[in-house]
C-alpha positions as CSV (number, residue, x, y, z in Angstrom):
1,X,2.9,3.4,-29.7
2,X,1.6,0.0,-30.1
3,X,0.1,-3.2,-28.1
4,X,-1.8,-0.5,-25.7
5,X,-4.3,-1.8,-23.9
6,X,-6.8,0.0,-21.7
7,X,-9.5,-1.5,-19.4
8,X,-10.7,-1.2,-15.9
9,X,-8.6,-2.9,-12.8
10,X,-10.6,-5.8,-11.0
11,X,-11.0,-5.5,-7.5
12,X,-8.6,-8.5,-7.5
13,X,-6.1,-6.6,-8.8
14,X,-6.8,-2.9,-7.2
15,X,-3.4,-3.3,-5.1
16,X,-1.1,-3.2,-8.8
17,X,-1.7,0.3,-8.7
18,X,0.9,1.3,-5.7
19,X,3.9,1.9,-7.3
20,X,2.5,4.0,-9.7
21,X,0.2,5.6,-6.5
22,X,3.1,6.4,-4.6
23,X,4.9,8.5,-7.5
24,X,1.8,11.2,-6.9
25,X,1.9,10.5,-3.2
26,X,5.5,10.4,-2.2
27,X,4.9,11.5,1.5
28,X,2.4,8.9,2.1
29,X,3.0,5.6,3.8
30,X,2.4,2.9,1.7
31,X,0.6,0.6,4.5
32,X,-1.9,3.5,4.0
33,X,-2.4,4.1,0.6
34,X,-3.3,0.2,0.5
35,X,-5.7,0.7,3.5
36,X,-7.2,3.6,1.3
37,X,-7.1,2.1,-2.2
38,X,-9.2,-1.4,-0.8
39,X,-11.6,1.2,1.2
40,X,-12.4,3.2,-2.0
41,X,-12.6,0.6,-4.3
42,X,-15.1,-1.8,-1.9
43,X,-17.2,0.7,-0.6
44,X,-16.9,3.8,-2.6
45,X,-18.2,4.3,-6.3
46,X,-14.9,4.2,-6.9
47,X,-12.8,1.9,-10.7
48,X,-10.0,2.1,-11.7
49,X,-8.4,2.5,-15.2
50,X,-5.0,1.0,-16.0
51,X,-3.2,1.7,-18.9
52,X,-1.0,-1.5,-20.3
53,X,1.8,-1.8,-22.9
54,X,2.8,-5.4,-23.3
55,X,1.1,-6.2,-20.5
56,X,3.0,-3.8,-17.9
57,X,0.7,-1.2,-16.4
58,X,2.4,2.1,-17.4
59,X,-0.5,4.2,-16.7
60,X,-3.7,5.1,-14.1
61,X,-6.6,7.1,-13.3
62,X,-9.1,6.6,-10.8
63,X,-12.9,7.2,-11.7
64,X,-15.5,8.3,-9.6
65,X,-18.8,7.7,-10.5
66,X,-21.4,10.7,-9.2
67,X,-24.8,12.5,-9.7
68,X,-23.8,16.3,-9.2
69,X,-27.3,18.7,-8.9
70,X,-25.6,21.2,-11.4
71,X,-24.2,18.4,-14.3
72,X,-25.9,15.7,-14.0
73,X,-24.4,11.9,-14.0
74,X,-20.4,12.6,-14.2
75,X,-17.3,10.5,-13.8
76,X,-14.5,12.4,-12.7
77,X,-10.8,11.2,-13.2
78,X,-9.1,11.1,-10.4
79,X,-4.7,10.4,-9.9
80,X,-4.0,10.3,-13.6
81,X,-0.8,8.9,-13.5
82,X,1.6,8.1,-16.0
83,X,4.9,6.4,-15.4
84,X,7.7,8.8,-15.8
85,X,9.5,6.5,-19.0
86,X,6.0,7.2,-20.9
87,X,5.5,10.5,-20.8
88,X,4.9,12.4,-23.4
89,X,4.4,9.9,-25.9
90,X,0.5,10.6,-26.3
91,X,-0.4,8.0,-23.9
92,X,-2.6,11.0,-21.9
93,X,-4.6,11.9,-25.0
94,X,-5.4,8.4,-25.6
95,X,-6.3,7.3,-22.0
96,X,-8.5,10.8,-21.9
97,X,-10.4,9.6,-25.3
98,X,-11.1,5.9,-23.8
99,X,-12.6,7.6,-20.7
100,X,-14.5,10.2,-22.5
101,X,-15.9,7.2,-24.5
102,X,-16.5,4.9,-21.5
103,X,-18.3,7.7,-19.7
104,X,-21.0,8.3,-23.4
105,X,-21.3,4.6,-23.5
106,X,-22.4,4.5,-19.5
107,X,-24.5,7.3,-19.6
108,X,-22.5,10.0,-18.3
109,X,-23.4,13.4,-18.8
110,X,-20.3,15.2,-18.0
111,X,-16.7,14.6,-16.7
112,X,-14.7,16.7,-14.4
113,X,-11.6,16.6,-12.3
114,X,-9.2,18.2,-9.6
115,X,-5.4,19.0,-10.1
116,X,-3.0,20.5,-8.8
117,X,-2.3,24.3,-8.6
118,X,1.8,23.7,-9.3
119,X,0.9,21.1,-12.2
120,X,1.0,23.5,-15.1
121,X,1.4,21.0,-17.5
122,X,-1.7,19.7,-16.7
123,X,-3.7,22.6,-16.9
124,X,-2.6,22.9,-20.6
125,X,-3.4,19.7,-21.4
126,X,-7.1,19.3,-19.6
127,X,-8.2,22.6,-21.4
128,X,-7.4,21.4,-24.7
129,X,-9.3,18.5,-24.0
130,X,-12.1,20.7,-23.4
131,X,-12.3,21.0,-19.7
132,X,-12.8,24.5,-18.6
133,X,-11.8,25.9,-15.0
134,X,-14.8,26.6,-12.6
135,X,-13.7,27.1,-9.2
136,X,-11.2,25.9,-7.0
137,X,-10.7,22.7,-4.6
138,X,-10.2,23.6,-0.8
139,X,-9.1,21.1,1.6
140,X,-8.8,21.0,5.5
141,X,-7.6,18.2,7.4
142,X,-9.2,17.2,10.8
């Protein structure tokens, strides 16, 4: 695949991410993914990575930037996203080996992420890029 091109999102530019946002967050209104997306990235340690060919974002991945007690300094990928024409093309393993170098280049002693229990193909794919399962993710809305 040629004329890739991966880089962080500017704050000016945080909002091109909907379309690709609302394919992971179908249920979700999209006046409040916006409200979310401009919270996180202004007041959270919150970037995000877009993924271009020929210009046209194709791809995301929110990073959170945190100091965990038991790993250290980590960045965690967060909505990995790729759009549904581009799949399976190796765009993933490249994205994963930009933020794996991103993270050694910023310090970062670890990475680690969330998905979903029915995502299957993701679980394959994070564990042979060397993540390993360690507990699960509850959630409870109030």
């Amino acid at each position: 695949m040629q004329n890739i091109e991966i880089k962080l999102i500017s704050k000016k530019h945080i909002l091109n991410i909907l379309p690709l946002l609302k394919e992971l967050n179908t249920t979700t209104k999209e006046t409040i993914l916006k409200k979310r997306v401009l919270e996180m990235s202004t007041y959270q340690n919150y970037k995000c990575v877009g993924v271009y060919i020929d210009k046209q974002l194709i791809g995301i991945t929110g990073l959170w930037h945190l100091t965990r007690h038991y790993c250290g300094k980590t960045i965690e990928p967060d909505h990995v996203i790729i759009s549904d024409t581009y799949r399976n093309k190796g765009i993933g393993k490249i994205l994963f080996k930009w933020i794996h170098n991103y993270a050694q280049k910023n310090g970062y002693e670890a990475s680690e992420l969330n998905t979903y229990i029915n995502n299957i193909k993701s679980h394959k794919f994070y564990e042979l890029k060397g993540y390993k399962k360690l507990g699960f993710h509850y959630l409870k809305i109030i």
